[in-house]
C-alpha positions as CSV (number, residue, x, y, z in Angstrom):
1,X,80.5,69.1,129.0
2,X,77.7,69.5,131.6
3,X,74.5,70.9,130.9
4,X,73.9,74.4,131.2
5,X,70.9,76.3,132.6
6,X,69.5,79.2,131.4
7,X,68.1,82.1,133.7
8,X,66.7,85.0,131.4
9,X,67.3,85.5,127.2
10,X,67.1,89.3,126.4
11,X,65.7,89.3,123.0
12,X,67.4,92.4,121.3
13,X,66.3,91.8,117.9
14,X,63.1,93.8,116.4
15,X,62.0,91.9,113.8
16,X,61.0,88.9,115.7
17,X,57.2,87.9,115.6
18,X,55.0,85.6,117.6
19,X,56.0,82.7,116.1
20,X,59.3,83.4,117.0
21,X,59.3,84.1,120.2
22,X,57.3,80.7,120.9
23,X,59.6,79.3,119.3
24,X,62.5,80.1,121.4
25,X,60.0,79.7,124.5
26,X,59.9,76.4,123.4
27,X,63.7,75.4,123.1
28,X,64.1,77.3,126.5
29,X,60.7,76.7,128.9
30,X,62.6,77.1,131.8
31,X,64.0,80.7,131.0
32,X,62.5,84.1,131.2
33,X,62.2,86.5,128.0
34,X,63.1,89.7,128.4
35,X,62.5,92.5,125.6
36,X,65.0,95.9,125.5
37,X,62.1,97.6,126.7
38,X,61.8,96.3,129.8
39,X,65.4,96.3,130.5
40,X,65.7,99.8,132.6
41,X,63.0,98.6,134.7
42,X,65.3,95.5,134.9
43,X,66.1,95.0,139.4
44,X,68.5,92.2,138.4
45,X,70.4,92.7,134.6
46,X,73.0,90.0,136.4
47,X,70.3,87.6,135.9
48,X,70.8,88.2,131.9
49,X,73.2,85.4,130.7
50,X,71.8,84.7,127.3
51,X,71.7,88.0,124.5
52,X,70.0,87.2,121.1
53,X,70.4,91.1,119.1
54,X,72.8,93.9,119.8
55,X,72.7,96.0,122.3
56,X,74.6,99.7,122.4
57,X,78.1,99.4,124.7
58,X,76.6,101.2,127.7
59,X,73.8,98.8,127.7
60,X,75.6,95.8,127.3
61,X,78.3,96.5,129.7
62,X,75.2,96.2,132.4
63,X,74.5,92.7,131.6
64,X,77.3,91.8,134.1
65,X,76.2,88.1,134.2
66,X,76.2,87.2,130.4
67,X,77.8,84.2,129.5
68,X,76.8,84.2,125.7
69,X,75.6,86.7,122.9
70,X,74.1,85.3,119.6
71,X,74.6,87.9,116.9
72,X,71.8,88.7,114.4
73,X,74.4,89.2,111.9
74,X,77.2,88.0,110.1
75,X,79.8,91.2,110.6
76,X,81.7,90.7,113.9
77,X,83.8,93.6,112.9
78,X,82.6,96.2,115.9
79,X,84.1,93.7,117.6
80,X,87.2,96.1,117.2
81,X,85.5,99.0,118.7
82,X,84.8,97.1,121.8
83,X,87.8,96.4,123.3
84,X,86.6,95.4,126.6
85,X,83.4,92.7,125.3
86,X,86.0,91.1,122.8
87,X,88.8,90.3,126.0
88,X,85.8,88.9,128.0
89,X,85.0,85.3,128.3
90,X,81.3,85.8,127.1
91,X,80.6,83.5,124.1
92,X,79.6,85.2,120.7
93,X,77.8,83.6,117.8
94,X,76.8,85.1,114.3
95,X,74.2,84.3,112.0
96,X,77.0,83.3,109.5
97,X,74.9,81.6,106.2
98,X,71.9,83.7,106.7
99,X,72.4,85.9,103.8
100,X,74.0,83.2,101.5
101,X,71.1,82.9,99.5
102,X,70.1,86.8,99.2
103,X,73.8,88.3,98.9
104,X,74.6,85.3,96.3
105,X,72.1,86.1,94.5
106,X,72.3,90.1,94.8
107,X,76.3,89.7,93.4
108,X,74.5,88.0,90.5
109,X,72.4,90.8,90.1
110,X,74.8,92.9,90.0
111,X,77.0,91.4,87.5
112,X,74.0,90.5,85.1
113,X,73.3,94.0,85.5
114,X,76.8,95.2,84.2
115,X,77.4,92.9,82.2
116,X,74.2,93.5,80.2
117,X,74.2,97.4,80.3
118,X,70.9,97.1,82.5
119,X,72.1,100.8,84.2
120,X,72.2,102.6,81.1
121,X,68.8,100.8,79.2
122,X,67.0,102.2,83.0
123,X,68.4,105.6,82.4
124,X,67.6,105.9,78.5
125,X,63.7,104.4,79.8
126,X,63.1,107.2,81.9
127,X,64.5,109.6,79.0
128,X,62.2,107.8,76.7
129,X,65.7,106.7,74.3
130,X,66.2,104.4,71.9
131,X,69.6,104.0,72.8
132,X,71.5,100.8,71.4
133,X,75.5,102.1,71.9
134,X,77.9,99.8,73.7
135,X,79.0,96.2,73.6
136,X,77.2,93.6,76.1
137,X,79.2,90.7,77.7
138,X,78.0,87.3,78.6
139,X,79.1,85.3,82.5
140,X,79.4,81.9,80.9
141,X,82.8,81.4,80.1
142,X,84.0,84.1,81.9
143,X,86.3,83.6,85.8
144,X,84.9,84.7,88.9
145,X,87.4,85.1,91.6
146,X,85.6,85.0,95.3
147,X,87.9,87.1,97.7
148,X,86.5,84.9,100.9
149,X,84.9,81.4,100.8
150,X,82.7,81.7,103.5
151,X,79.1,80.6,103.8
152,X,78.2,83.5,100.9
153,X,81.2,82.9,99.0
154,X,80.0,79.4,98.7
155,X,76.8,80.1,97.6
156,X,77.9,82.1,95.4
157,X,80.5,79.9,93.6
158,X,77.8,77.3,93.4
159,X,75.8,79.6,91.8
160,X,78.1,81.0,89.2
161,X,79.4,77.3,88.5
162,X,75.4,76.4,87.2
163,X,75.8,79.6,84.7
164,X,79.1,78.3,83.3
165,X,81.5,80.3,85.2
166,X,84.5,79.1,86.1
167,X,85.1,80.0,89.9
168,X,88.5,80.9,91.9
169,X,88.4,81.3,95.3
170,X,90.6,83.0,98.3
171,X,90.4,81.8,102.0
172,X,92.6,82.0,104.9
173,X,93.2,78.3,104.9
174,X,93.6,77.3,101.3
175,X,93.8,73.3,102.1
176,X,90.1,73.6,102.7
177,X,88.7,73.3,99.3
178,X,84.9,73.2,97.5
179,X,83.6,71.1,95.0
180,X,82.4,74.8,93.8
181,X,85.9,76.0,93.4
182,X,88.1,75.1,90.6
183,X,91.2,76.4,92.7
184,X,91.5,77.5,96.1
185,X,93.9,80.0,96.9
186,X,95.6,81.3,99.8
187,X,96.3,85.0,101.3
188,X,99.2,85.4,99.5
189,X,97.9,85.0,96.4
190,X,95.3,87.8,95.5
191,X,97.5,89.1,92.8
192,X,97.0,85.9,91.3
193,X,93.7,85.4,91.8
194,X,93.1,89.0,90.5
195,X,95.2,88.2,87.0
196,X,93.5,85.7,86.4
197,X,89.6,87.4,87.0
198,X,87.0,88.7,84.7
199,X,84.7,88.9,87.9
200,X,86.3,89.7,91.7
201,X,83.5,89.3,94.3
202,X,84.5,90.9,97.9
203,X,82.9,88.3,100.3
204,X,85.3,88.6,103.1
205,X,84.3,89.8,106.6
206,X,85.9,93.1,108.0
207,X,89.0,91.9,110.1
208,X,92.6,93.6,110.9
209,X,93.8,91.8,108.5
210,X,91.2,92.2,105.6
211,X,91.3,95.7,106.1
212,X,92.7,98.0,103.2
213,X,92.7,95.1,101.6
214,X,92.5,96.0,98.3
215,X,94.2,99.5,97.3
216,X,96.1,101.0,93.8
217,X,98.4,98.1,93.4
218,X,95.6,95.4,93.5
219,X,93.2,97.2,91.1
220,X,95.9,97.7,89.2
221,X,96.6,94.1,89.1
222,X,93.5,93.2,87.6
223,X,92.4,92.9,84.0
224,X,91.0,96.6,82.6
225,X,88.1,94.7,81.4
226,X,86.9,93.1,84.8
227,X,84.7,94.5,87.4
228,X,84.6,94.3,91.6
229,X,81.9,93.5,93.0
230,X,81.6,94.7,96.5
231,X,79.6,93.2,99.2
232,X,82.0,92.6,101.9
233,X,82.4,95.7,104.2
234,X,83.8,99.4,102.6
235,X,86.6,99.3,104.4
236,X,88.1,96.5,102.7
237,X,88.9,98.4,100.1
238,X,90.5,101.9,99.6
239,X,87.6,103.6,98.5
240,X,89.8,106.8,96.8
241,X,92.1,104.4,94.8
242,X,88.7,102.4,93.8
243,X,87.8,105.9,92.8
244,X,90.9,106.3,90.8
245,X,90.9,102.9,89.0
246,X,87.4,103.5,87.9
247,X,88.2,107.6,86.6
248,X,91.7,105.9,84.8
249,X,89.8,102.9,83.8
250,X,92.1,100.6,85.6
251,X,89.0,98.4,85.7
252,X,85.9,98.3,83.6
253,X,83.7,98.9,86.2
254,X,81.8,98.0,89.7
255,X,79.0,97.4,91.8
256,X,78.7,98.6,95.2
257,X,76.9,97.9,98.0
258,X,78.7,98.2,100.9
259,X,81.2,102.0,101.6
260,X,83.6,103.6,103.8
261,X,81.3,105.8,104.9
262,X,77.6,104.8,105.0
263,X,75.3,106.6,104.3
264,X,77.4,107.2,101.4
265,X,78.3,111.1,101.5
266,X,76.3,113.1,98.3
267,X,79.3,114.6,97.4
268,X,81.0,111.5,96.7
269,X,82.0,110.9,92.8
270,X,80.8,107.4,93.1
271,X,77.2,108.6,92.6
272,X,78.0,110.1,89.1
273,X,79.9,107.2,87.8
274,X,78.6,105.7,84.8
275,X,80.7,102.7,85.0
276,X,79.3,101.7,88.6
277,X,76.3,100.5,90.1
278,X,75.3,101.3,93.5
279,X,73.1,99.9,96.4
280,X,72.6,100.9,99.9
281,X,74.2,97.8,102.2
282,X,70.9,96.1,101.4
283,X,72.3,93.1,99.8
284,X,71.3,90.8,102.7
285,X,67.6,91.9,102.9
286,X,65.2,89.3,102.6
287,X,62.1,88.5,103.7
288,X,63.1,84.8,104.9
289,X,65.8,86.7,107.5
290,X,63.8,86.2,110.6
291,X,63.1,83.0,110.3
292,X,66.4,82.3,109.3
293,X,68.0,83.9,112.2
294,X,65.7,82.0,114.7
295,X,66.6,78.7,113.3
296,X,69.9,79.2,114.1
297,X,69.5,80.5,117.4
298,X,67.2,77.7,118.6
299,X,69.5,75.3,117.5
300,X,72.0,76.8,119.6
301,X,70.3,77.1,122.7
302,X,69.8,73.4,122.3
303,X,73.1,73.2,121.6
304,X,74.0,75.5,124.7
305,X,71.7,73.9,127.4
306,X,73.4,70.8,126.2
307,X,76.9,71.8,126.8
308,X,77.9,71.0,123.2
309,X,80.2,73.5,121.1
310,X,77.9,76.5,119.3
311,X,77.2,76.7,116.0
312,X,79.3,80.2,114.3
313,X,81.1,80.6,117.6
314,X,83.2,83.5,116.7
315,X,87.0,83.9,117.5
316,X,86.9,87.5,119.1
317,X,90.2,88.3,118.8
318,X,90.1,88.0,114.6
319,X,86.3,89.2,114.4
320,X,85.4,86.6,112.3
């Protein structure tokens, strides 16, 4: 492919720094760098053909000249409420792999946490009990099944493989396998994969065909001693019949950081649920993200100015 030349990079991310921006000065000299702020004082947005960050749809639809957007995130899913930016011929890219390491990790947490009572020792602390009710598990020994191998699913299995687990996983493409996977299955096999589970991870990105993913007949198909652990997107699952599953203890439990409806509404029983243990779609934070992000977008202007194939190009008709 031939090379490509790069006019002006709108930098619609916030939390880049100095360093950053030399950096991508660096990988780009010939192109200018634009910040959101200076974008309504913008004579030419047609000049725009490179958009690191997210921009709302009025704003974006004036960059009439974009060629290629690199995402911040992971999530392609408001792909689906832009109908007219997914059925263009602008290239998108995602950060996919830059919250491996902190959403592996936070899962892990989050079972530790459950498995361990951790929720109910921090309540009886700050009621200054001696409380020592309840059986505590252990992970080792126990089945995680991943419901998408992706970049955090990966992780993840890797992860949960060092602490003994044994690790099922569920992709679209079931042929491609990991070395962190016992046994890779397909769509059509959640059931299975849910049978079989002490531990079902929701790593999957939001797509039409991940959505309502999960309702009353797949928590009912899982063991009433495991728990879901929820890091995907809310509407993977149908939050009522999660709701139900946990009141009828269908399932042992859950931890959630990722809802329907976000902020999660006060009046939701979720809160209240002794069984469950919520966070607030923060799983991804970390302090490594910027620099994470950057790498990757650097790489793919090289990549881009080169006319060589992106890294996380994203298939905009699937959102993922």
């Amino acid at each position: 492919m031939p090379n490509r030349n790069i006019d002006t990079i709108l930098l619609a991310y916030e939390l880049l720094a100095e360093v950053h921006l030399q950096r991508i000065a660096a990988a780009a000299p010939s192109a200018r760098l634009l910040r959101p702020s200076e974008l309504a004082a913008e004579p030419e947005p047609e000049r725009i053909d490179v958009l690191m960050g997210y921009l709302p749809p009025g704003q974006l639809e004036r960059l009439t000249g974009l060629r290629w957007m690199q995402q911040p995130g992971a999530g392609a899913d408001w792909l689906m409420r832009a109908p007219a930016f997914r059925d263009s011929d602008v290239l998108l890219s995602n950060a996919s792999g830059v919250h491996a390491i902190p959403i592996a990790e936070h899962v892990l947490a989050l079972m530790f946490a459950l498995s361990r009572r951790l929720h109910f020792f921090v309540k009886a602390q700050t009621q200054r009990k001696w409380d020592r009710r309840g059986r505590l598990g252990e992970l080792e020994g126990s089945t995680l099944g991943i419901v998408g191998v992706g970049a955090i699913g990966e992780a993840l299995a890797n992860k949960a493989r060092g602490l003994g687990m044994r690790v099922l996983g569920l992709r679209r493409d079931k042929s491609r396998v990991s070395p962190h996977v016992e046994k890779m299955l397909g769509p059509g096999e959640l059931h299975h994969l849910l049978g079989e589970s002490d531990w079902v991870a929701v790593t999957a990105a939001l797509t039409p065909e991940t959505r309502g993913l999960f309702g009353a007949a797949e928590f009912a198909a899982m063991k009433e001693s495991a728990y879901l652990i929820n890091i995907g997107r809310g509407a993977i699952l149908d939050e009522q019949a999660l709701i139900t599953a946990l009141e009828s203890k269908t399932i042992a439990g859950a931890g959630l950081d990722v809802f329907e409806r976000e902020p999660l509404p006060e009046d939701s029983p979720l809160w209240a649920m002794k069984n469950v243990i919520l966070t607030p779609h923060f799983a991804g934070a970390t302090p490594h993200y910027a620099d994470r992000v950057t790498e990757i977008f650097v790489d793919n202007l090289e990549r881009y100015q080169r006319g060589e194939p992106l890294r996380n190009l994203v298939d905009k008709q699937r959102a993922y």
